[in-house]
Backbone bond lengths (Angstrom), bond angles and torsions (degrees), N, CA, C in turn:
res aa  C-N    CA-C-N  psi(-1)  N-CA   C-N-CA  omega(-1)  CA-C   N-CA-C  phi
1 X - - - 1.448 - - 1.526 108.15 -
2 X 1.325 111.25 125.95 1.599 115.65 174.57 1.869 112.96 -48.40
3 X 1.486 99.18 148.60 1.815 79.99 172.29 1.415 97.80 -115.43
4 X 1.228 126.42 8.52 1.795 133.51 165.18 1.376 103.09 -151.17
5 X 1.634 107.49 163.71 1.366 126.07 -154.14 2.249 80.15 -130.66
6 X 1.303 99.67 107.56 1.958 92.40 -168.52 2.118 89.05 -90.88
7 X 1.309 74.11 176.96 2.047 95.67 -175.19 1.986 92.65 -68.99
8 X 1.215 116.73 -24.36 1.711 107.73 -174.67 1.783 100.98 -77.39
9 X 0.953 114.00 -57.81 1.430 128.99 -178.25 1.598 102.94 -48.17
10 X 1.287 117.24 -50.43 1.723 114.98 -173.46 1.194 91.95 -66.16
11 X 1.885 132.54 -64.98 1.226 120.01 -176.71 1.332 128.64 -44.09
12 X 1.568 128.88 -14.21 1.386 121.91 175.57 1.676 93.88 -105.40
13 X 0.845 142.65 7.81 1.441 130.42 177.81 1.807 86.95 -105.90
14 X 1.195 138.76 -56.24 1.464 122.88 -173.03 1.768 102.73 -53.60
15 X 1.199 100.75 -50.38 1.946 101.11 179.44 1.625 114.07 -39.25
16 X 1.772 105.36 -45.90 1.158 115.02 -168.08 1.535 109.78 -85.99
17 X 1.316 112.79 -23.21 1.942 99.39 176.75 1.817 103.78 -111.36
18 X 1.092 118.09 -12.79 1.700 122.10 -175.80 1.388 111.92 -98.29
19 X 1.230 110.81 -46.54 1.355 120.81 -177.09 1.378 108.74 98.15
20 X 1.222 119.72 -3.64 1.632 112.33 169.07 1.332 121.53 -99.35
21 X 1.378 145.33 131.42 0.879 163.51 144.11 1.906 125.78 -41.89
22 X 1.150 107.90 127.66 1.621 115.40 -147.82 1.645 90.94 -128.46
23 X 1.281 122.38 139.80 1.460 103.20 169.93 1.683 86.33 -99.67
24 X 1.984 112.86 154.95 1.434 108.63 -145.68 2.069 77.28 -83.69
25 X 1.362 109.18 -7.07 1.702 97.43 -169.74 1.792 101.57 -55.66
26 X 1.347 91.26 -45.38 1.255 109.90 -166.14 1.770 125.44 -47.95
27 X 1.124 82.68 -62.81 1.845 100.26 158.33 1.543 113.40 -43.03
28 X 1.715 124.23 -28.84 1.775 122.40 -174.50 1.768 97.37 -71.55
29 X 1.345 118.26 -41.65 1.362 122.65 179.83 2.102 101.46 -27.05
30 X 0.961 98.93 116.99 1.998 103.31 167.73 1.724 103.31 -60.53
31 X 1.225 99.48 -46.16 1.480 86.86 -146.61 1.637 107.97 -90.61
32 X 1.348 106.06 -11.92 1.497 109.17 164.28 1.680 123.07 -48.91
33 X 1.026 120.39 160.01 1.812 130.38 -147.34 1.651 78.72 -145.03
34 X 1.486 106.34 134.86 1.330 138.07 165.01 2.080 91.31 -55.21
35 X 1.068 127.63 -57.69 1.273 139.25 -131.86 1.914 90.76 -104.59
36 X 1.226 117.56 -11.48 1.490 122.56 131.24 2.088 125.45 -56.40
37 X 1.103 84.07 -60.73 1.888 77.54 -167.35 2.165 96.78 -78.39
38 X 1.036 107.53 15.88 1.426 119.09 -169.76 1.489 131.84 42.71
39 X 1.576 108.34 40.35 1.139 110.44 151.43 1.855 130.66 -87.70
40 X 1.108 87.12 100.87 2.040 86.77 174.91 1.426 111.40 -56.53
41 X 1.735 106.24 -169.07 1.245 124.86 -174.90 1.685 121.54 -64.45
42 X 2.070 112.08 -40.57 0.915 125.99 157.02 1.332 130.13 -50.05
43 X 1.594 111.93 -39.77 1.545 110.69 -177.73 2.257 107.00 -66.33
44 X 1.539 106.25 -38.28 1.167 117.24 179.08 1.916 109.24 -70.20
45 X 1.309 102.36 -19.22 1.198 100.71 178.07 1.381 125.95 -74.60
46 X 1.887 115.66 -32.86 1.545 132.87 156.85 1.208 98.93 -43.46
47 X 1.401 136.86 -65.64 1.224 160.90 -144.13 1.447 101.64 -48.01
48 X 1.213 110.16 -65.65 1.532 133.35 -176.18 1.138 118.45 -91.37
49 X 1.004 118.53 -6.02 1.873 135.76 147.74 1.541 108.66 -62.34
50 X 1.482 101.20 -57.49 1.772 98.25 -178.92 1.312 108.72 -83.03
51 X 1.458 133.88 -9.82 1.758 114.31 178.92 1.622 90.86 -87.88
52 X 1.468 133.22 -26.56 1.614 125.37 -174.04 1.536 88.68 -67.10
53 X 1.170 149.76 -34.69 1.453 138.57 -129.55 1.780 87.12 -103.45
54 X 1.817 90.66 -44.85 2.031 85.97 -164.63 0.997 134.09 -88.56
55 X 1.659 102.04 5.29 1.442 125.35 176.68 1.551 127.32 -137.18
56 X 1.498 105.91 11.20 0.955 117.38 -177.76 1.826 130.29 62.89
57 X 1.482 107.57 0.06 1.230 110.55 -162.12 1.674 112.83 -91.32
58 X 1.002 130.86 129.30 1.937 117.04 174.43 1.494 99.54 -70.96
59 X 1.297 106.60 117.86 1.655 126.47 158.95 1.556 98.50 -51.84
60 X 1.888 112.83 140.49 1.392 114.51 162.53 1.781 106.13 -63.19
61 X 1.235 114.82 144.80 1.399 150.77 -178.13 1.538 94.97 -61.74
62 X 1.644 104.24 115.29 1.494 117.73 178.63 1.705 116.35 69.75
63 X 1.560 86.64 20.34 2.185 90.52 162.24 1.931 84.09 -71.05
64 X 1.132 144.11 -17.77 1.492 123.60 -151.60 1.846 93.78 -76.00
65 X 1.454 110.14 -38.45 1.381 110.25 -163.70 1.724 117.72 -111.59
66 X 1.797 88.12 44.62 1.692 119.84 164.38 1.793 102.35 -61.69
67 X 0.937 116.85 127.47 1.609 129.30 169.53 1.326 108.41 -59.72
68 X 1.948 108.82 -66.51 1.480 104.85 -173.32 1.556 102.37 -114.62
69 X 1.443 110.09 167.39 1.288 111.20 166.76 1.711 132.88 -47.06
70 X 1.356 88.27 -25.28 1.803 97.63 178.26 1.655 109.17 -80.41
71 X 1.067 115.19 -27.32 1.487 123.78 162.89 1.211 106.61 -59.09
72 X 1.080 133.71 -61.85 1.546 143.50 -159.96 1.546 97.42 -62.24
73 X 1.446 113.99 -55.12 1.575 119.10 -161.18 1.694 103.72 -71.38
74 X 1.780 102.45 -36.81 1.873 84.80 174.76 1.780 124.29 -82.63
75 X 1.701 100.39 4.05 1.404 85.80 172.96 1.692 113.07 -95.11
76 X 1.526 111.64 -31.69 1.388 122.75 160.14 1.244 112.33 -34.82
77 X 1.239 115.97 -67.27 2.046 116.32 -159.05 1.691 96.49 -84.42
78 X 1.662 124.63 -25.93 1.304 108.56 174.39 1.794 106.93 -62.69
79 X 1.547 126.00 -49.72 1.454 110.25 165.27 1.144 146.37 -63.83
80 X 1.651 112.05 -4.76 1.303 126.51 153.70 1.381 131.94 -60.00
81 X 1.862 103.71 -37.63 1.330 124.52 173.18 1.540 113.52 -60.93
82 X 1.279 109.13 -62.51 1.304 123.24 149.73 1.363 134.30 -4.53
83 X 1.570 100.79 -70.34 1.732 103.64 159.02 1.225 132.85 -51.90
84 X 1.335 102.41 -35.25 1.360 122.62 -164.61 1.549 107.59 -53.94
């Protein structure tokens, strides 16, 4: 079981359920907004469909409608911790 979810890994999981492509530098930016590189709530929602599926873990409730990527990544790795 992963004990963090990194900015490379999110960028190939948005590629792989959104279809958009993120460079993972890009995603470290704070102040960048998911709803900039145009992934919505649905594309984050695949997202967290496939880390519950490949790791077995339940994502906290409403990581899908994270603003920025740094949101997304501390609610991900906080329910990873969780499992742990």
């Amino acid at each position: 079981m992963p004990t963090t979810l990194t900015h490379t890994e999110l960028s190939a999981l948005i590629k792989g359920k959104a279809g958009i492509f993120i460079d993972p530098h890009d995603l470290q930016r704070p102040e960048t907004t998911f709803e900039e590189f145009g992934v919505d709530s649905l594309g984050l929602l695949g997202v967290v469909g496939e880390l519950e599926n490949r790791h077995g873990v339940q994502i906290v409730d409403g990581a899908e409608m994270a603003k920025t990527p740094s949101e997304f990544l501390v609610a991900v790795n906080t329910s990873f911790s969780k499992a742990g």
